[in-house]
PDBQT receptor file of N, H, CA, C and O in Angstrom, charges set to zero:
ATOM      1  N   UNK A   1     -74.849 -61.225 -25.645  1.00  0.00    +0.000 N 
ATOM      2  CA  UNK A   1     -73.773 -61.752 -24.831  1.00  0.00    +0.000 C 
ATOM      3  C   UNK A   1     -74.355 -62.483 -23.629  1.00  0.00    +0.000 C 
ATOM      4  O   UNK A   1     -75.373 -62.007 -23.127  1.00  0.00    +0.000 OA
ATOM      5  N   UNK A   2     -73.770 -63.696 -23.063  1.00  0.00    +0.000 N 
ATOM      6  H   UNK A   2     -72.943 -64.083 -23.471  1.00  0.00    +0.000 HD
ATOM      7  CA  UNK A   2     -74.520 -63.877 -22.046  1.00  0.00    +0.000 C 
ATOM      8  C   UNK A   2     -73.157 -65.601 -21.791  1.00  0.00    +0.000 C 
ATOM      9  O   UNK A   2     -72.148 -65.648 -22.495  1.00  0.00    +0.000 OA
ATOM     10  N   UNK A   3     -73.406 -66.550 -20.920  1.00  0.00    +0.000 N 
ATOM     11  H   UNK A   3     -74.225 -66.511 -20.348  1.00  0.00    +0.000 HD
ATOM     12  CA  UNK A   3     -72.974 -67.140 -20.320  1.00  0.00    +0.000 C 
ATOM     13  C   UNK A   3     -72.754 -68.396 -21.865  1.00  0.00    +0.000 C 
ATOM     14  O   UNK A   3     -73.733 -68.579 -22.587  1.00  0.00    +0.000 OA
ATOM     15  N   UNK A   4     -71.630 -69.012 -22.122  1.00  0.00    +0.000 N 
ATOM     16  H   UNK A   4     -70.834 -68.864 -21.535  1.00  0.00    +0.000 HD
ATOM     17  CA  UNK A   4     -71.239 -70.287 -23.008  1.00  0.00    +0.000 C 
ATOM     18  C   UNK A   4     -69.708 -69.719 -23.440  1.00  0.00    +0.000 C 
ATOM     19  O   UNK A   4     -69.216 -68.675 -23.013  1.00  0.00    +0.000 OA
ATOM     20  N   UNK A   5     -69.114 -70.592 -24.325  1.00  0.00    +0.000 N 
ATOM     21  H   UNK A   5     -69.514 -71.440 -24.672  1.00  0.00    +0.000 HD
ATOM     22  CA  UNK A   5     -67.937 -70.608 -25.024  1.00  0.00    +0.000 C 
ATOM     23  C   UNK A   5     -67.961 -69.691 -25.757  1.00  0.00    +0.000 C 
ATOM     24  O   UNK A   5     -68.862 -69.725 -26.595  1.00  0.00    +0.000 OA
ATOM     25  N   UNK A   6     -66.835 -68.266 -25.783  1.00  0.00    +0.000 N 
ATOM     26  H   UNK A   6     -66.103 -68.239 -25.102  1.00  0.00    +0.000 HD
ATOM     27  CA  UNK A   6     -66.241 -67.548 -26.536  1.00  0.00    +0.000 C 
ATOM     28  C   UNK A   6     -66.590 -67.671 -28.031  1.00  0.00    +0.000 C 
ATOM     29  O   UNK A   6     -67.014 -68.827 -28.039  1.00  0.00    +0.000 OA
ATOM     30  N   UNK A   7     -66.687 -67.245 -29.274  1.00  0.00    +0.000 N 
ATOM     31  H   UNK A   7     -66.343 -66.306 -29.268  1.00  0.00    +0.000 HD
ATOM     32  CA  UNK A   7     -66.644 -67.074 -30.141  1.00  0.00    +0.000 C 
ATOM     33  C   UNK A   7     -65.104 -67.557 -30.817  1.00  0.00    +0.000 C 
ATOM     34  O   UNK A   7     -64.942 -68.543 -31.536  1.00  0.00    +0.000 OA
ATOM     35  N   UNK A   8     -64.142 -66.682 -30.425  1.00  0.00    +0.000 N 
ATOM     36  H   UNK A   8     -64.273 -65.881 -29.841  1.00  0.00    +0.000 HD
ATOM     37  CA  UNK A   8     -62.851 -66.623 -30.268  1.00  0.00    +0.000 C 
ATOM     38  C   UNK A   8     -62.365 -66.153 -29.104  1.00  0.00    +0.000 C 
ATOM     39  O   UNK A   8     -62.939 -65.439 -28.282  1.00  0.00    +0.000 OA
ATOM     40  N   UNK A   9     -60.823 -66.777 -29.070  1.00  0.00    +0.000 N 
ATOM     41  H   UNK A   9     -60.356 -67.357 -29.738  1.00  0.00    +0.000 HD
ATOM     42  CA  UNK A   9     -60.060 -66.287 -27.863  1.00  0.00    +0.000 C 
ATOM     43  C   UNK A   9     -60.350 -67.571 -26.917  1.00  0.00    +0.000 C 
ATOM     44  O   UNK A   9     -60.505 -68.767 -27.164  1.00  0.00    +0.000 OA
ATOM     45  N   UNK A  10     -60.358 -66.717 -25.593  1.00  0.00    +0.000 N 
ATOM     46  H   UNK A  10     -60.232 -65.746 -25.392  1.00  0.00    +0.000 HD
ATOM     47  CA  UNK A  10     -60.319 -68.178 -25.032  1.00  0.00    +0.000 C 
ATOM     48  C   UNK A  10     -60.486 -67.522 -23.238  1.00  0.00    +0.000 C 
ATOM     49  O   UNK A  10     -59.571 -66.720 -23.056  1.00  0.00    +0.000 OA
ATOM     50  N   UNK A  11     -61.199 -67.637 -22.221  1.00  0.00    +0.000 N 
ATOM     51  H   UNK A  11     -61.943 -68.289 -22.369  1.00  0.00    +0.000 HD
ATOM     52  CA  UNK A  11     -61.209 -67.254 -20.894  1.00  0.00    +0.000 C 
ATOM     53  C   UNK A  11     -59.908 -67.601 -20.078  1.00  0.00    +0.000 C 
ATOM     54  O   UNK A  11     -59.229 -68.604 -20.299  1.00  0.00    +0.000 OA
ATOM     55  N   UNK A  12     -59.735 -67.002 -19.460  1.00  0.00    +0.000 N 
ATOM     56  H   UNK A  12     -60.287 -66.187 -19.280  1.00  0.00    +0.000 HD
ATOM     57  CA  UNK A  12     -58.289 -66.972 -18.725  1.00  0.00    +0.000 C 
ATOM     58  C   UNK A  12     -59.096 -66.144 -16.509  1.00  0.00    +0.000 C 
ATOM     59  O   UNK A  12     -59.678 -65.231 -15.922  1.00  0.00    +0.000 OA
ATOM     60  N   UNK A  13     -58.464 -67.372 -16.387  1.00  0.00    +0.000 N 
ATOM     61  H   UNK A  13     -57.991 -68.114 -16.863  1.00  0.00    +0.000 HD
ATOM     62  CA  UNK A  13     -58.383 -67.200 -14.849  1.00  0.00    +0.000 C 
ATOM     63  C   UNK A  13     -57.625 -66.015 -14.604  1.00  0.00    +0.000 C 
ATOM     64  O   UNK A  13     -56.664 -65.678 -15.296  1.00  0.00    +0.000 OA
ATOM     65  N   UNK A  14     -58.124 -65.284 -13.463  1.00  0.00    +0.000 N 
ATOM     66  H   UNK A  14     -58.905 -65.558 -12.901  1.00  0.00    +0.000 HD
ATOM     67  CA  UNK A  14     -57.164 -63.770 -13.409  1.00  0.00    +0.000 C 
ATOM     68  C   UNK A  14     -55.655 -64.509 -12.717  1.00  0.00    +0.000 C 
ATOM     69  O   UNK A  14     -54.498 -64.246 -13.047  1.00  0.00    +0.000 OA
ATOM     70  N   UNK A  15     -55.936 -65.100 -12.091  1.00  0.00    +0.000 N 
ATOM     71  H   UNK A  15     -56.876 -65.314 -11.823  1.00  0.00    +0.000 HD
ATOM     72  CA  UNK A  15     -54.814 -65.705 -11.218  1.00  0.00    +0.000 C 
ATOM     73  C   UNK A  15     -53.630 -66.489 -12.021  1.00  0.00    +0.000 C 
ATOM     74  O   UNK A  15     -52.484 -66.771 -11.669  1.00  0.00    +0.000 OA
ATOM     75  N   UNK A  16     -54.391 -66.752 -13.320  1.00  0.00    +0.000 N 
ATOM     76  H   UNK A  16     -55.322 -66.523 -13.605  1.00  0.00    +0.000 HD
ATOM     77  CA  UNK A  16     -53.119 -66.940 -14.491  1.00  0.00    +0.000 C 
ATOM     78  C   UNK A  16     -52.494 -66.607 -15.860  1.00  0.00    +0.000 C 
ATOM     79  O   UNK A  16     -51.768 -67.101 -16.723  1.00  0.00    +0.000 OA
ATOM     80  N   UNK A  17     -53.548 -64.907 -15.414  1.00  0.00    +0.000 N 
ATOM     81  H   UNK A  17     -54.137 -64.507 -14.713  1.00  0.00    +0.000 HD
ATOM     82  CA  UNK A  17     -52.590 -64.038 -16.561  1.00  0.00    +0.000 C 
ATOM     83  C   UNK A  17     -51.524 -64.495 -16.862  1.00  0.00    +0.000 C 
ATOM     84  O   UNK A  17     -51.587 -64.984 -17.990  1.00  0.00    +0.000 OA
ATOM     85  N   UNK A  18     -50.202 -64.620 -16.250  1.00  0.00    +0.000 N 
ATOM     86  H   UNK A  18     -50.151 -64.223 -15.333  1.00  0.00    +0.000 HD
ATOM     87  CA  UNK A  18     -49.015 -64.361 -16.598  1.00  0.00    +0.000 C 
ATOM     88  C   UNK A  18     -48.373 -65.465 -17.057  1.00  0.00    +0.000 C 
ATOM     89  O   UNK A  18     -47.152 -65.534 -17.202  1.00  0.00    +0.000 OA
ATOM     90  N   UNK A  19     -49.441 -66.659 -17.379  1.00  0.00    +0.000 N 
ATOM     91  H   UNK A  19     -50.432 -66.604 -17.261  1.00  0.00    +0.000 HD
ATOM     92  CA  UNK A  19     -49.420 -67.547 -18.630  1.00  0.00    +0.000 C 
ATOM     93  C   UNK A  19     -49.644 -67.734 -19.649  1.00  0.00    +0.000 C 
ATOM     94  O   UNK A  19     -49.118 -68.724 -20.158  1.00  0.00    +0.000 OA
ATOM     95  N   UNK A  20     -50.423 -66.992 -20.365  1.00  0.00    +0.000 N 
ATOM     96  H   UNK A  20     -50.851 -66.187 -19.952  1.00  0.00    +0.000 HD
ATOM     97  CA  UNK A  20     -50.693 -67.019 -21.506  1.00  0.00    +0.000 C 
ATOM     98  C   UNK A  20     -49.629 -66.528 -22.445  1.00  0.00    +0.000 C 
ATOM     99  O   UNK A  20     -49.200 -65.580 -21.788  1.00  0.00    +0.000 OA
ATOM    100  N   UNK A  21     -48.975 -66.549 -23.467  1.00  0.00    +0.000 N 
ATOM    101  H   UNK A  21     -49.323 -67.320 -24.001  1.00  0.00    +0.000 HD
ATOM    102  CA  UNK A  21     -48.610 -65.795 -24.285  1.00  0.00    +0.000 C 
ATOM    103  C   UNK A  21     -49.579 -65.228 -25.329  1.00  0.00    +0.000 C 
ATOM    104  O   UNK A  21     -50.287 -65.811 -26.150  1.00  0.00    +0.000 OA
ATOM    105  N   UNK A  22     -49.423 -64.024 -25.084  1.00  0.00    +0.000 N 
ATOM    106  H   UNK A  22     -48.848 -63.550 -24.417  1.00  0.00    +0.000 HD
ATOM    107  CA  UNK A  22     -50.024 -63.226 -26.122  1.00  0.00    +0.000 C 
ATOM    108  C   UNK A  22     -49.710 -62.398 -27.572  1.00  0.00    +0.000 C 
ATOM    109  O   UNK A  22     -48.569 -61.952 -27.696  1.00  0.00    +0.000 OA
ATOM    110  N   UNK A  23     -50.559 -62.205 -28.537  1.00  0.00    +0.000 N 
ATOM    111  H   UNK A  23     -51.486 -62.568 -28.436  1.00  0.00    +0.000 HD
ATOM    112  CA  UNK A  23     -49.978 -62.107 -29.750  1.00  0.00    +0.000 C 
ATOM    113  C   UNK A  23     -49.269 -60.740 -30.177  1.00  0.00    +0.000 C 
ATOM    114  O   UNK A  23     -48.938 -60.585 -31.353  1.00  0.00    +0.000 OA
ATOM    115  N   UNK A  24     -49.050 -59.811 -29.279  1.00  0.00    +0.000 N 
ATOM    116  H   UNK A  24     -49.319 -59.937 -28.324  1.00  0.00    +0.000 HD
ATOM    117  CA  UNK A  24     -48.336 -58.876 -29.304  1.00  0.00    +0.000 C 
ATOM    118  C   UNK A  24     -48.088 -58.291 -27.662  1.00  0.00    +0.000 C 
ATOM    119  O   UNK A  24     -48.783 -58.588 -26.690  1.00  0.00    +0.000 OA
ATOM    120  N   UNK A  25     -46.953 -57.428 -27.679  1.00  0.00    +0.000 N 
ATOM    121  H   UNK A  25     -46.388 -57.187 -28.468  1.00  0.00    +0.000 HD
ATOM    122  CA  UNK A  25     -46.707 -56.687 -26.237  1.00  0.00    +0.000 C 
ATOM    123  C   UNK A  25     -48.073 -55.780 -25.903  1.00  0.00    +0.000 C 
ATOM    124  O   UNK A  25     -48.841 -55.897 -24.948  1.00  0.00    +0.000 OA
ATOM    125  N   UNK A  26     -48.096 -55.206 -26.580  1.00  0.00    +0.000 N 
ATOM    126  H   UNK A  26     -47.472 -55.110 -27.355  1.00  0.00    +0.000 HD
ATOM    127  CA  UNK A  26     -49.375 -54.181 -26.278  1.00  0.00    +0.000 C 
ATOM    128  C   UNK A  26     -50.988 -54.919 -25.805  1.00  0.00    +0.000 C 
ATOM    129  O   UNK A  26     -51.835 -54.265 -25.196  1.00  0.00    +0.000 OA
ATOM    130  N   UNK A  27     -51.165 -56.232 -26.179  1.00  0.00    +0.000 N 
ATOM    131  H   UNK A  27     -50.476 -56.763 -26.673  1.00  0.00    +0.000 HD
ATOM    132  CA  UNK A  27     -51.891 -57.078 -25.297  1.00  0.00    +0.000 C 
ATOM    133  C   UNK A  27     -51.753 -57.594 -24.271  1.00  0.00    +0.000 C 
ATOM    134  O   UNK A  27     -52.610 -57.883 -23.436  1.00  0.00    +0.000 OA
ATOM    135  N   UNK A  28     -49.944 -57.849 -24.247  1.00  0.00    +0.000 N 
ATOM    136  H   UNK A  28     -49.248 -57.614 -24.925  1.00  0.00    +0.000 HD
ATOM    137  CA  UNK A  28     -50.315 -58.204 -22.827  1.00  0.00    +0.000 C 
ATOM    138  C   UNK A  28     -49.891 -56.940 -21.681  1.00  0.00    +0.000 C 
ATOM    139  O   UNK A  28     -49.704 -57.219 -20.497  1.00  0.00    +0.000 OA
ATOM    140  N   UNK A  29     -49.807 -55.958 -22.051  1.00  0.00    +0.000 N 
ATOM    141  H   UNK A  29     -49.959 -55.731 -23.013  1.00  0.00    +0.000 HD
ATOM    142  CA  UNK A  29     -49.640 -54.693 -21.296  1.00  0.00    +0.000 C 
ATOM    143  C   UNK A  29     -51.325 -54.036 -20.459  1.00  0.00    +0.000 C 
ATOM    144  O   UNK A  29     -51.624 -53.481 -19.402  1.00  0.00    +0.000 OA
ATOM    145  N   UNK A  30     -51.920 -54.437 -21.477  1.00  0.00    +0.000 N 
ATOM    146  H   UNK A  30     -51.677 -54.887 -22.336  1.00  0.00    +0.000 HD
ATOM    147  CA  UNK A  30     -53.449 -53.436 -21.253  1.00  0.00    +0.000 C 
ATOM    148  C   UNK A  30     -54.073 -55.347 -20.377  1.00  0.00    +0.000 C 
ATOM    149  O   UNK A  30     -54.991 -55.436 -19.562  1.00  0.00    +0.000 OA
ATOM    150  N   UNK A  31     -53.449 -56.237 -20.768  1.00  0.00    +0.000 N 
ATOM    151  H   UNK A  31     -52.703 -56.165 -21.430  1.00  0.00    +0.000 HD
ATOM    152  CA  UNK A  31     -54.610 -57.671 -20.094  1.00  0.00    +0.000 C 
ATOM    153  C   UNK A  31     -53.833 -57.263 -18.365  1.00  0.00    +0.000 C 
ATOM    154  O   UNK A  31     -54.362 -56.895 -17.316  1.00  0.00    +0.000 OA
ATOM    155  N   UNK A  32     -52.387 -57.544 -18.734  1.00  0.00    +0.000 N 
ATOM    156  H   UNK A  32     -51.957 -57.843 -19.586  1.00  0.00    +0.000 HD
ATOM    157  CA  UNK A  32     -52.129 -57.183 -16.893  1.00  0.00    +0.000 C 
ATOM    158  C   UNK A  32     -52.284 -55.742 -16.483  1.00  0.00    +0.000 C 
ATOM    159  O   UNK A  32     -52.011 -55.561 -15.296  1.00  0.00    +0.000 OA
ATOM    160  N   UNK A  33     -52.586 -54.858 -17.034  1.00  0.00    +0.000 N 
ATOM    161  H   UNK A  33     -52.808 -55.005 -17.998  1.00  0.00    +0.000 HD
ATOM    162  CA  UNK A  33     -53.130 -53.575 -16.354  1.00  0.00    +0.000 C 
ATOM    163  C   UNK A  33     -54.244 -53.634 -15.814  1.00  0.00    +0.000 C 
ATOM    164  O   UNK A  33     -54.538 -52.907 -14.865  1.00  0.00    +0.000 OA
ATOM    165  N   UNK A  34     -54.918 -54.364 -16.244  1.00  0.00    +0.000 N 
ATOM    166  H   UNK A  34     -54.680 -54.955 -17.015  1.00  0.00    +0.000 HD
ATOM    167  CA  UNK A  34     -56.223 -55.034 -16.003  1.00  0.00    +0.000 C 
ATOM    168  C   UNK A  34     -56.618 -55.840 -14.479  1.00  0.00    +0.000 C 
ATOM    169  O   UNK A  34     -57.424 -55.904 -13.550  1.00  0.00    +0.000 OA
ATOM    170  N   UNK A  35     -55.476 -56.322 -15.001  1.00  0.00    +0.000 N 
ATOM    171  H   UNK A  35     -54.821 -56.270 -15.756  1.00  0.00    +0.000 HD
ATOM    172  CA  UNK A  35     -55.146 -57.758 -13.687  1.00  0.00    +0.000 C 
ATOM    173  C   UNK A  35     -55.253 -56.982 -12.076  1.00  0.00    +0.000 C 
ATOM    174  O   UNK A  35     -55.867 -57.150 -11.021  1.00  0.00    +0.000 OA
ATOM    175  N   UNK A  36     -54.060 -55.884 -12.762  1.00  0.00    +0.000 N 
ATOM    176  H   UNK A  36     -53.562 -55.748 -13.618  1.00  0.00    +0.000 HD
ATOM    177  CA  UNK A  36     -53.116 -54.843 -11.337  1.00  0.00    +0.000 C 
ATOM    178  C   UNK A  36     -54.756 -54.434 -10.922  1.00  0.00    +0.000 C 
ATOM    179  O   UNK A  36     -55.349 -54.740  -9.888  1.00  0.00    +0.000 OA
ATOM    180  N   UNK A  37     -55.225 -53.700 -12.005  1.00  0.00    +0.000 N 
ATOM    181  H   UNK A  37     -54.743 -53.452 -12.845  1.00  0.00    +0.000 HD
ATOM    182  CA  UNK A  37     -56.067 -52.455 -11.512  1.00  0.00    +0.000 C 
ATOM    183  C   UNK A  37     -57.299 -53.846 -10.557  1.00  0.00    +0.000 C 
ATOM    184  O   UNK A  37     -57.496 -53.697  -9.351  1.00  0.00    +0.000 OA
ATOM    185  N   UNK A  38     -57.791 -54.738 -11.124  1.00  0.00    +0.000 N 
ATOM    186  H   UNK A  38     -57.631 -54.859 -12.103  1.00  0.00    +0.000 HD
ATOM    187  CA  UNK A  38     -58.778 -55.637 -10.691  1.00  0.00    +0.000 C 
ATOM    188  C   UNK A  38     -58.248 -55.953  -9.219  1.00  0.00    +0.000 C 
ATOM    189  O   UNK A  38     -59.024 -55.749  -8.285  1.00  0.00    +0.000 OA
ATOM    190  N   UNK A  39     -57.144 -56.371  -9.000  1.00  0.00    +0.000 N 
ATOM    191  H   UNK A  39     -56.513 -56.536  -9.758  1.00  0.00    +0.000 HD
ATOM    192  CA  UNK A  39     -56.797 -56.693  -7.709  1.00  0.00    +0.000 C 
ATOM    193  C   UNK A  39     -56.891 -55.388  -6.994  1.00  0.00    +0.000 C 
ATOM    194  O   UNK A  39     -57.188 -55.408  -5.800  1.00  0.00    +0.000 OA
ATOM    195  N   UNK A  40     -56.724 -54.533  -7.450  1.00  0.00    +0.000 N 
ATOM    196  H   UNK A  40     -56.483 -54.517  -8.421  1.00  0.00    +0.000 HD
ATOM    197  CA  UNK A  40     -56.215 -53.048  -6.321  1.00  0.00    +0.000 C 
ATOM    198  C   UNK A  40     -57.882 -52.528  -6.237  1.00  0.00    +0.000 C 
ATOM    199  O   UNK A  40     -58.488 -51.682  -5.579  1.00  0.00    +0.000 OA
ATOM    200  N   UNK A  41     -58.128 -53.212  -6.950  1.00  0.00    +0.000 N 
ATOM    201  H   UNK A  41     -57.636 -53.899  -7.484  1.00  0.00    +0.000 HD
ATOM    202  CA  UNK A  41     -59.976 -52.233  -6.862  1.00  0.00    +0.000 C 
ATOM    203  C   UNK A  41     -60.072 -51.150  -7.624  1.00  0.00    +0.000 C 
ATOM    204  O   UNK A  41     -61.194 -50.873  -8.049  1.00  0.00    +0.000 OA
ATOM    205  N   UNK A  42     -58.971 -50.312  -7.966  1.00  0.00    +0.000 N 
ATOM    206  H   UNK A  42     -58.059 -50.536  -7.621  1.00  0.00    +0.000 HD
ATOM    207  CA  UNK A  42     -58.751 -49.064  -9.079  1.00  0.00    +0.000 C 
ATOM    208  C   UNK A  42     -58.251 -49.126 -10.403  1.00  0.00    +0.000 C 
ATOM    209  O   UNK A  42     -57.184 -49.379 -10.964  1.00  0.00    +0.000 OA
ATOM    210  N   UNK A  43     -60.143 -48.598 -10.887  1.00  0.00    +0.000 N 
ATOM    211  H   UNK A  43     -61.009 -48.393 -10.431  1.00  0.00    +0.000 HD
ATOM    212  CA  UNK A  43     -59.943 -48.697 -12.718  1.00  0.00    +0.000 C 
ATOM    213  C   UNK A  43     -59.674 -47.299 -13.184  1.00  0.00    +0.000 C 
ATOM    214  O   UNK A  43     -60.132 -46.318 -12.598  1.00  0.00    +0.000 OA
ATOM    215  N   UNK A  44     -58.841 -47.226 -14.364  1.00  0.00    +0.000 N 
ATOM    216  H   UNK A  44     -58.469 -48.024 -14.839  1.00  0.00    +0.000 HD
ATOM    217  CA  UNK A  44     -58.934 -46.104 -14.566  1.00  0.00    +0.000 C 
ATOM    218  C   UNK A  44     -59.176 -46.208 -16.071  1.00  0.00    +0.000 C 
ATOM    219  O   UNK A  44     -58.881 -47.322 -16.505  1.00  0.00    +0.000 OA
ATOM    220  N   UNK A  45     -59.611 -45.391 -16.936  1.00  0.00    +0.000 N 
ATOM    221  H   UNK A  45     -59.850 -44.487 -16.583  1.00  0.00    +0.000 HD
ATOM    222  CA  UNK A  45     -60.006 -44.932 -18.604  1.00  0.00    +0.000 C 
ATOM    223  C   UNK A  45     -59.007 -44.440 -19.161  1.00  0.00    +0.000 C 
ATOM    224  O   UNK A  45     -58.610 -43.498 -18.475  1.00  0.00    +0.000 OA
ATOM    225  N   UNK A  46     -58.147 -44.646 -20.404  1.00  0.00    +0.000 N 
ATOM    226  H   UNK A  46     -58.469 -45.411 -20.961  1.00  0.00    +0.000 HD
ATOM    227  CA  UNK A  46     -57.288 -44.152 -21.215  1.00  0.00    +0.000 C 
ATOM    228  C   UNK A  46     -57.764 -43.385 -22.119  1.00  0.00    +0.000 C 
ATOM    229  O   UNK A  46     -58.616 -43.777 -22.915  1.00  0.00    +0.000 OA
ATOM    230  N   UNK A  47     -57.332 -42.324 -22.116  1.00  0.00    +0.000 N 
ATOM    231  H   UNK A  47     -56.639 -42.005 -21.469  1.00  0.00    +0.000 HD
ATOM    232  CA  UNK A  47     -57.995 -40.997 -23.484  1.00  0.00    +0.000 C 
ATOM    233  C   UNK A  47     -56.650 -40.887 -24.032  1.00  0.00    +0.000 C 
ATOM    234  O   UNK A  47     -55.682 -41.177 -23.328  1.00  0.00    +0.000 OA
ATOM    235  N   UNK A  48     -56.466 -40.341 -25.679  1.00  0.00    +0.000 N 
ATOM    236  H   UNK A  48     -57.252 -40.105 -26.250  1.00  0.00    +0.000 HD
ATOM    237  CA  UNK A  48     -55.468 -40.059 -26.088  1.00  0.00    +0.000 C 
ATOM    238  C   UNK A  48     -55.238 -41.346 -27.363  1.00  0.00    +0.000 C 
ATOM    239  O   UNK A  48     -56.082 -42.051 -27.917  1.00  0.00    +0.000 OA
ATOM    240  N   UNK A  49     -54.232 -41.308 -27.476  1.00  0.00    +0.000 N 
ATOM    241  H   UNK A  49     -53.545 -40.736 -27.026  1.00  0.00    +0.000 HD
ATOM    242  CA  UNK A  49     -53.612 -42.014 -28.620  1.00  0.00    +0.000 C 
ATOM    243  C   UNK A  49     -52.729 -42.926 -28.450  1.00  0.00    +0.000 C 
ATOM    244  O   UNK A  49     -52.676 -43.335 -27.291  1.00  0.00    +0.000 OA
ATOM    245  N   UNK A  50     -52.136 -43.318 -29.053  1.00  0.00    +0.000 N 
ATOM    246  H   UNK A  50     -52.179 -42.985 -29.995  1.00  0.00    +0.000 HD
ATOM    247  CA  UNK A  50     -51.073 -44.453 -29.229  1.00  0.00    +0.000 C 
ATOM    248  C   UNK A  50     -49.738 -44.055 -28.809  1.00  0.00    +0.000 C 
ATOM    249  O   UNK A  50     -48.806 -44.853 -28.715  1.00  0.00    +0.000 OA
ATOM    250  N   UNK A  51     -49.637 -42.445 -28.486  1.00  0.00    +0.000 N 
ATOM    251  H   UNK A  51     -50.395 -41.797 -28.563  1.00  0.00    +0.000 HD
ATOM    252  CA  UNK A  51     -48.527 -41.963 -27.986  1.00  0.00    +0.000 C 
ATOM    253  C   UNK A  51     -48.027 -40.974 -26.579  1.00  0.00    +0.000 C 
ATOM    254  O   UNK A  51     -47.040 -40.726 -25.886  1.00  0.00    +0.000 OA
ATOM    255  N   UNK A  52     -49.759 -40.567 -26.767  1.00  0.00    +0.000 N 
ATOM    256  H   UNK A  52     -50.561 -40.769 -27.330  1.00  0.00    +0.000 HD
ATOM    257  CA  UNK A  52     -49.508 -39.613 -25.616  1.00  0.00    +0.000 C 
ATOM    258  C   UNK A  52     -51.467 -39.533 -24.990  1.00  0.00    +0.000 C 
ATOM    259  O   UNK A  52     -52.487 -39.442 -25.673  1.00  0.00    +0.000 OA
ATOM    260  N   UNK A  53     -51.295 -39.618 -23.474  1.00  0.00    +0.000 N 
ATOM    261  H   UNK A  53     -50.466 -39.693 -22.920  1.00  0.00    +0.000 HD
ATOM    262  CA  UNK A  53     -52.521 -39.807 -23.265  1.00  0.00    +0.000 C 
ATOM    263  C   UNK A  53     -53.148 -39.564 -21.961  1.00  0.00    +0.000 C 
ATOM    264  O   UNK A  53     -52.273 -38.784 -21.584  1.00  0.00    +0.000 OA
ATOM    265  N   UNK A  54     -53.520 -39.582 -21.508  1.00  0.00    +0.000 N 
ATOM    266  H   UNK A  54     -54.231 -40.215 -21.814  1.00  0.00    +0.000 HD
ATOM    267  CA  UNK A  54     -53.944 -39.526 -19.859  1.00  0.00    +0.000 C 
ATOM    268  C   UNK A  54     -54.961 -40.693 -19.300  1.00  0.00    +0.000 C 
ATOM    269  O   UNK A  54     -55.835 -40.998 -20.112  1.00  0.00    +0.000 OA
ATOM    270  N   UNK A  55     -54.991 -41.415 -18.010  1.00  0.00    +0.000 N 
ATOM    271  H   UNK A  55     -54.281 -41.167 -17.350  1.00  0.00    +0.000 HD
ATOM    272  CA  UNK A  55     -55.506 -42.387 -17.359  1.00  0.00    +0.000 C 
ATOM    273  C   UNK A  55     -56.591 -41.595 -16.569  1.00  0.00    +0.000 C 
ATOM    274  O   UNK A  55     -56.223 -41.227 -15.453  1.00  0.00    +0.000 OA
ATOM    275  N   UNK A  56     -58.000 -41.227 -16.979  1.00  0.00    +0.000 N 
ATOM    276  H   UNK A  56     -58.299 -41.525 -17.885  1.00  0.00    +0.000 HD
ATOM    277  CA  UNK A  56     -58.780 -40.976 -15.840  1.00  0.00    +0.000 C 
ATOM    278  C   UNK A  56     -59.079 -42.323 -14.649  1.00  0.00    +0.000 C 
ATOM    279  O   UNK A  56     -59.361 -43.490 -14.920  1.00  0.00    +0.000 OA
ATOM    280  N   UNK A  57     -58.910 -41.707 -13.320  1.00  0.00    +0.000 N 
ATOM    281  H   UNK A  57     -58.681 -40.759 -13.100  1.00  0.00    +0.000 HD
ATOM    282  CA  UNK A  57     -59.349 -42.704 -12.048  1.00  0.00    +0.000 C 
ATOM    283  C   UNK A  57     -61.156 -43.340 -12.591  1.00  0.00    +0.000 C 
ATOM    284  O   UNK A  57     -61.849 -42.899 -13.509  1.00  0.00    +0.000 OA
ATOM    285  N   UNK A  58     -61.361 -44.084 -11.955  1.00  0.00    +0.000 N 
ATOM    286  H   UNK A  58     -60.798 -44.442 -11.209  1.00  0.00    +0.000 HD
ATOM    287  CA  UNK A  58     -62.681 -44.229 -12.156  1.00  0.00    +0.000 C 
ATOM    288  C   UNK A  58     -62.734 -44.673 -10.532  1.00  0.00    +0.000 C 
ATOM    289  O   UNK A  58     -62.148 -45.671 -10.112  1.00  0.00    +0.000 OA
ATOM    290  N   UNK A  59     -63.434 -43.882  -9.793  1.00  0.00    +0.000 N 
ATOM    291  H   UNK A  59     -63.910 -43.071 -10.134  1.00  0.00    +0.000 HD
ATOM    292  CA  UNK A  59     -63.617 -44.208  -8.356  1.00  0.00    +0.000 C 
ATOM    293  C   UNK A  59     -64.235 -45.638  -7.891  1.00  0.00    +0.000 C 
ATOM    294  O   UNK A  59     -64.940 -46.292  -8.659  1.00  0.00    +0.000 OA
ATOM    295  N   UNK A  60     -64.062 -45.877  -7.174  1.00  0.00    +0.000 N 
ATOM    296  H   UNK A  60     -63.489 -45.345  -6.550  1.00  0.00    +0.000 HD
ATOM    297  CA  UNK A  60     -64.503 -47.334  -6.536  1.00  0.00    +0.000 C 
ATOM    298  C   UNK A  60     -65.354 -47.214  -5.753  1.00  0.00    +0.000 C 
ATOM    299  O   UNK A  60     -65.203 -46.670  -4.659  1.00  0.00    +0.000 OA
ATOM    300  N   UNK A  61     -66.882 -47.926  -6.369  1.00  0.00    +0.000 N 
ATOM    301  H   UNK A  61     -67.004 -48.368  -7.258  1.00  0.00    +0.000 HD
ATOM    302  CA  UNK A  61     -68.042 -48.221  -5.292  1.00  0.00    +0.000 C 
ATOM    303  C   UNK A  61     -67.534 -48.737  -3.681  1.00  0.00    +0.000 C 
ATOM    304  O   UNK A  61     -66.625 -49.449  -3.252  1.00  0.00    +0.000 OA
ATOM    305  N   UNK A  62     -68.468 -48.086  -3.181  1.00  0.00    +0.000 N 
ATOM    306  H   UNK A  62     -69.206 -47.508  -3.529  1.00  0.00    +0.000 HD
ATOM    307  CA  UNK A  62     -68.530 -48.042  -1.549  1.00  0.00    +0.000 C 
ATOM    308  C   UNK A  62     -69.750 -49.308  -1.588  1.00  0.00    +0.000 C 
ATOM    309  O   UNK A  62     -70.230 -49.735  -0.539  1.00  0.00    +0.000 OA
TER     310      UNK A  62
């Protein structure tokens, strides 16, 4: 992996997530969770399944 053109897909500016259409809801749920958590500084890890699950925090470097 390293710096050129995608394989597939395509790079997206964070600042214009909420343009793209994406090929199902559940993509674009986890791309702007992404977005939220990137702006707020807080990531967190999903364990669990497709139905029931928990968000560990992942703390934020100092």
């Amino acid at each position: 992996m390293g710096e050129g053109d995608p394989r597939g897909g395509s790079f997206v500016a964070l600042d214009r997530l909420a343009d793209p259409t994406f090929d199902s809801a559940a993509t674009a749920d986890i791309v702007n969770r992404f977005a939220s958590e990137r702006s707020l500084g807080n990531f967190g890890v999903y364990f669990g399944t497709e139905t029931t699950g928990r968000v560990h925090s992942i703390a934020r470097k100092a």
